[in-house]
C-alpha positions as CSV (number, residue, x, y, z in Angstrom):
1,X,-36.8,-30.8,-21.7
2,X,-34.4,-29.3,-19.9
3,X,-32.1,-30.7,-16.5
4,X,-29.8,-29.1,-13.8
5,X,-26.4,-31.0,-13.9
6,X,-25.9,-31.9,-10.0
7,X,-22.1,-31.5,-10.2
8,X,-21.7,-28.3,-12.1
9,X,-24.9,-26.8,-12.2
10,X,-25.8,-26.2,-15.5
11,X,-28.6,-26.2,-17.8
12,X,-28.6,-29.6,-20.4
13,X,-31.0,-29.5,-23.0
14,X,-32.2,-33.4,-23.5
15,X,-33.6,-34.0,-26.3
16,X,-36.3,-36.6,-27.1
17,X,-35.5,-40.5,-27.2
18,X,-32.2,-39.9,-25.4
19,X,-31.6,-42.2,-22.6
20,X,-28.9,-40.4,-21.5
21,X,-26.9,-37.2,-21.6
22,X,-23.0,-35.5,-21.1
23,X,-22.7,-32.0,-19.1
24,X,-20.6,-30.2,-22.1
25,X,-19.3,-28.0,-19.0
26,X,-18.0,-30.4,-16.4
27,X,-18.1,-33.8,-18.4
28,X,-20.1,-35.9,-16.4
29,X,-22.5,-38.2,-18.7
30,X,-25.9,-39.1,-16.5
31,X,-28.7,-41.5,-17.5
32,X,-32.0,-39.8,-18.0
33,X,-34.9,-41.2,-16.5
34,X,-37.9,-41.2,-19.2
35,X,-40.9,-42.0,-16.7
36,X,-39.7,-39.1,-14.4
37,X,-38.2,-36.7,-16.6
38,X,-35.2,-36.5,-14.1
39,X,-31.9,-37.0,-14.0
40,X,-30.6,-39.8,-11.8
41,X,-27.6,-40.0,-9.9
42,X,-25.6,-42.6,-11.7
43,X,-22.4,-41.2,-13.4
44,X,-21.6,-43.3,-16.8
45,X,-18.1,-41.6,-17.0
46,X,-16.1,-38.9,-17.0
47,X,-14.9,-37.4,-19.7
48,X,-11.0,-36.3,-20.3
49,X,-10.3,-32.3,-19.0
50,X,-13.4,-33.0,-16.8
51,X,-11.0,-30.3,-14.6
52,X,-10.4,-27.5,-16.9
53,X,-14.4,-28.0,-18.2
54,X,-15.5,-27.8,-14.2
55,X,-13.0,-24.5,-13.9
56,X,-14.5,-22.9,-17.4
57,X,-17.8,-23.3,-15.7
58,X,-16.6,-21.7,-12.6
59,X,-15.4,-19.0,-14.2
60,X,-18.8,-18.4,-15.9
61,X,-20.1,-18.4,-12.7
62,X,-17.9,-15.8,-11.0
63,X,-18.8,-13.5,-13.9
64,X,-22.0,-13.2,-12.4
65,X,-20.5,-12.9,-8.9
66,X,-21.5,-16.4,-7.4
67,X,-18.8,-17.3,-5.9
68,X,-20.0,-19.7,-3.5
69,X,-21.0,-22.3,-6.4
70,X,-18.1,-21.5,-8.6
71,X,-15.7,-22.2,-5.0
72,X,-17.8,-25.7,-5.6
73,X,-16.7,-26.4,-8.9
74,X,-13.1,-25.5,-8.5
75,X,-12.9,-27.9,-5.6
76,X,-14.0,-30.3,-7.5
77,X,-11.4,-29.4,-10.3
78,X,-8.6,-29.7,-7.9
79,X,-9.9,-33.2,-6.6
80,X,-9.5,-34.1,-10.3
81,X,-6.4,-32.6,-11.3
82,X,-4.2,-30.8,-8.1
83,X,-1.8,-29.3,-10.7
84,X,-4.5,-27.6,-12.7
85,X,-3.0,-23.8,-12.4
86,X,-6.4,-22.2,-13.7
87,X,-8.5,-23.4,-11.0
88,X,-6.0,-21.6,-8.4
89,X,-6.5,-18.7,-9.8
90,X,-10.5,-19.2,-10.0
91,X,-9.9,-20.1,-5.9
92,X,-8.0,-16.5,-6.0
93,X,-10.8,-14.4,-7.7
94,X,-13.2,-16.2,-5.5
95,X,-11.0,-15.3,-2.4
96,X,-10.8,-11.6,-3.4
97,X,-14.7,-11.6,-4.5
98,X,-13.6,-10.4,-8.2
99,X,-15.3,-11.8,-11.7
100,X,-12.5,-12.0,-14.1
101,X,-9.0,-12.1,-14.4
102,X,-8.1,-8.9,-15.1
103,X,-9.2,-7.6,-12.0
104,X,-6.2,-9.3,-10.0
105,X,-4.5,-6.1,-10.4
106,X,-7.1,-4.3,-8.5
107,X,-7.1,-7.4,-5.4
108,X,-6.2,-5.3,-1.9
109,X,-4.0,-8.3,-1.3
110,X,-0.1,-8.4,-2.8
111,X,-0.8,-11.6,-5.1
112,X,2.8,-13.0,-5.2
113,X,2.6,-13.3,-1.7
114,X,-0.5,-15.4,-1.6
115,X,-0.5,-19.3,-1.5
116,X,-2.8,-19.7,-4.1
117,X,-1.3,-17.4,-6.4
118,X,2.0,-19.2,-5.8
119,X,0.7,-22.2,-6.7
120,X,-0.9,-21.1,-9.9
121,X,2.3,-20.0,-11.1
122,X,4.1,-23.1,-10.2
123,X,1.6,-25.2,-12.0
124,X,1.3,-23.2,-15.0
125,X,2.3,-23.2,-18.6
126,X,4.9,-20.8,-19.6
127,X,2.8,-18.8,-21.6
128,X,0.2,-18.6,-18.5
129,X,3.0,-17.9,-16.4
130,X,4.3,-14.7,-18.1
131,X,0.4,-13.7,-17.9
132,X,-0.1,-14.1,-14.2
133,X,3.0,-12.3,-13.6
134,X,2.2,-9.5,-15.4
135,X,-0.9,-9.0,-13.6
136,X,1.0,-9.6,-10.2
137,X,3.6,-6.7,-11.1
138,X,0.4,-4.0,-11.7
139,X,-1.1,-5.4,-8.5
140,X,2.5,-4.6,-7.2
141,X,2.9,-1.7,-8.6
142,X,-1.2,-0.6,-8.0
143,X,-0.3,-1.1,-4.4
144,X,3.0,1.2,-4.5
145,X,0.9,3.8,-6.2
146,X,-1.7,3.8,-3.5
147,X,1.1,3.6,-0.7
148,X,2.6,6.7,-2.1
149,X,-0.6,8.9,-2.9
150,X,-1.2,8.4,0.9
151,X,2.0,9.6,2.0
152,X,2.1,12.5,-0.5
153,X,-1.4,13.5,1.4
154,X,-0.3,13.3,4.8
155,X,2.7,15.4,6.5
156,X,5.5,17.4,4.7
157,X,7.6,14.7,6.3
158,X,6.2,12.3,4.4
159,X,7.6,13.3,0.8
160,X,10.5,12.0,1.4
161,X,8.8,8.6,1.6
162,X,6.4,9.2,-1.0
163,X,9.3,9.8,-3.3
164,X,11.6,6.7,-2.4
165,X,8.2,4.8,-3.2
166,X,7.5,6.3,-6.3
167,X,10.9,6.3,-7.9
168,X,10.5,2.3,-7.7
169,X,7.6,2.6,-10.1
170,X,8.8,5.1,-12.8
171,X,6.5,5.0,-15.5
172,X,3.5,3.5,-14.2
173,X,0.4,5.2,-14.6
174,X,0.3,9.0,-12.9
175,X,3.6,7.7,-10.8
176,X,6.1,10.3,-13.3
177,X,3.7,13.3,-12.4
178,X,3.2,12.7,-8.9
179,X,7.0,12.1,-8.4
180,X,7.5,15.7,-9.7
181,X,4.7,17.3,-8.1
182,X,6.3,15.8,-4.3
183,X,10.1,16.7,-5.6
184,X,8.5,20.6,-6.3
185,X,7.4,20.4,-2.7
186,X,10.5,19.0,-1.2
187,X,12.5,21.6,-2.8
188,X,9.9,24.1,-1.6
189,X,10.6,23.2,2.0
190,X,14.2,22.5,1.3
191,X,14.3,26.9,0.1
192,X,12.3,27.9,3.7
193,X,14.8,25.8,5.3
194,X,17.6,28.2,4.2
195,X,15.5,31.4,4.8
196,X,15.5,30.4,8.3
197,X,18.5,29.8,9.0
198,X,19.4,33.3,6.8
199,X,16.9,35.2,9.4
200,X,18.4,33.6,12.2
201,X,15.8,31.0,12.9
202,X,18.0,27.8,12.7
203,X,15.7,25.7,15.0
204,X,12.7,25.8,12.7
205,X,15.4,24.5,10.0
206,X,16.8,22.0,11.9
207,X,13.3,20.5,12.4
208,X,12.2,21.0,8.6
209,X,16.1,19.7,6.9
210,X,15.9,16.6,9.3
211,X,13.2,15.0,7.2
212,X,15.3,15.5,4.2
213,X,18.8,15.0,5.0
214,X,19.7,13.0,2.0
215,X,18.6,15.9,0.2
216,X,20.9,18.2,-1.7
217,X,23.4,19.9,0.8
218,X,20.9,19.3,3.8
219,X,23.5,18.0,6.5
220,X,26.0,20.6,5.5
221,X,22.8,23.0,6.2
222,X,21.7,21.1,9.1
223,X,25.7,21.4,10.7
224,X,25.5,25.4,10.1
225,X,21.8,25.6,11.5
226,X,23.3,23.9,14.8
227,X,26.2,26.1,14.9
228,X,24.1,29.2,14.6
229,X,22.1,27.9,17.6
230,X,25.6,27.3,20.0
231,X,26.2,30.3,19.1
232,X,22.7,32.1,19.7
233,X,22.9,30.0,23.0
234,X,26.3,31.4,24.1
235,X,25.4,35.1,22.9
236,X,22.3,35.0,25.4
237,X,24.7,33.1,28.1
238,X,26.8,36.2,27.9
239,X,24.2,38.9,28.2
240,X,22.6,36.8,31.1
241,X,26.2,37.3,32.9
242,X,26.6,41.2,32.2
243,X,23.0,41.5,33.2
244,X,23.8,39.8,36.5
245,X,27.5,41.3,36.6
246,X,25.7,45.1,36.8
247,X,23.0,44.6,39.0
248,X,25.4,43.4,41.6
249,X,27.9,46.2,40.7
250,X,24.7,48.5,41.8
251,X,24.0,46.4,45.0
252,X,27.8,47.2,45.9
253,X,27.4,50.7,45.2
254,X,24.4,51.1,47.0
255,X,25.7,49.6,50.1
256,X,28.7,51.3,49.9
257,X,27.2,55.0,49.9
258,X,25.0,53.4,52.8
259,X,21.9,53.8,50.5
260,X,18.8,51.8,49.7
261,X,19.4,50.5,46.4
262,X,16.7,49.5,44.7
263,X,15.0,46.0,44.6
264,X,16.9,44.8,41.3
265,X,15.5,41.0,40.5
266,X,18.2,39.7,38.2
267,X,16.8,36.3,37.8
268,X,13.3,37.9,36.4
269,X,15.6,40.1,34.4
270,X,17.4,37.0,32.9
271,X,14.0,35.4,32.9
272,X,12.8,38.2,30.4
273,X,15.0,38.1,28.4
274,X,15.3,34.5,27.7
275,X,11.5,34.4,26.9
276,X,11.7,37.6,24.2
């Protein structure tokens, strides 16, 4: 015959002529009533570990994704033993909907800066410690990656930020190739930048060598590409004044030999030529 442990939930095999049985899983020892063939709800005892035995149950349960009844258990755990580190960490898997423990590294969520996470590692062993660490520098790390990957996507702009993320991750995973592959295209943009300002574009390298001006000689680049525009600005200052010096010469002229000159427009002139 077999029975449904009402605390944990699972299956006790009861054998013939017992008057009684203990859930190996939670603990919990039950008299068996041999006229029903049910369990009744008197609890003999409660056996030592009855947490960790309630939190190894749990934790068979979340392997097959209920979370709801293993959440149960590891309540009950905690009401048995509120130091027991394990059942944090069950509460964890259950609060990021994952079946083992592995899969911390893959939570959404930063783990060392969850409560439950912190208090699993206040609460456990040494040994258990180091573990959960571990997987809270991949999550960490997982979560850089990601960050970075985004960022390498978007914008040229953004390299520079990829980058910085990246080199706080050197080794992990892809993170050494993608670092190189955004460096290639920061130089890249870093080598139009000084085209333009060779063929006398400097504004279009201002605006590309102020996302990078850590990089290389960029502000020494970025000070020439601002002195080429003064100076592009005062060159067309200059012609805009001779432009406007001769046409009034020609108006004088005109008058003078008491002729109609003809119907100069120096300010669409000027206008012109700023717009070429």
């Amino acid at each position: 015959m077999t029975l449904m442990c009402e605390m944990c939930g699972a299956v006790l095999q009861i054998k013939s002529g017992v008057d009684s049985v203990v859930c190996e899983y939670c603990g919990v020892a039950r008299v068996v009533s041999k006229s029903e063939g049910k369990m009744v709800e008197t609890v003999l005892q409660t056996a030592n570990g009855s947490a960790e035995s309630l939190t190894d149950r749990a934790f068979i349960l979340l392997e097959h994704s209920d979370f709801a009844k293993a959440n149960e258990l590891l309540e009950q755990a905690l009401n048995i033993d509120p130091r027991y580190a394990k059942a944090y960490v069950g509460q964890l898997l259950v609060m990021c909907q994952l079946n083992i423990e592995s899969q911390l590294v893959d939570c959404d969520l930063i783990l060392e800066e969850q409560p439950l996470f912190k208090k699993a590692s206040q609460f456990a062993s040494e040994n258990y410690r180091i573990m959960l660490m571990g997987y809270a520098t991949s999550n960490r790390n997982d979560a850089l990656l990601k960050e970075a990957i985004q960022k390498a996507k978007g914008r040229p702009r953004k390299l520079d930020e990829a980058i910085s993320i990246l080199e706080q991750i050197p080794g992990y995973k892809n993170a050494d190739e993608l670092l190189a592959w955004c460096e290639e295209g920061r130089n890249a943009k870093y080598e139009e930048a000084k085209r333009h300002i060779a063929n006398n574009n400097p504004e279009i390298a201002i605006a590309i060598l102020g996302r990078m001006k850590n990089y290389q000689d960029a502000p020494e680049l970025i000070k020439q590409a601002r002195e080429l525009v003064m100076a592009k600005q005062k060159r067309k200052n200059k012609i805009a004044l001779t432009i406007v010096a001769i046409v009034f010469i020609l108006m004088i002229i005109a008058t003078l030999a008491n002729y109609e000159a003809p119907n100069y427009d120096s300010g669409n002139i000027i206008s012109t030529y700023y717009n070429t």
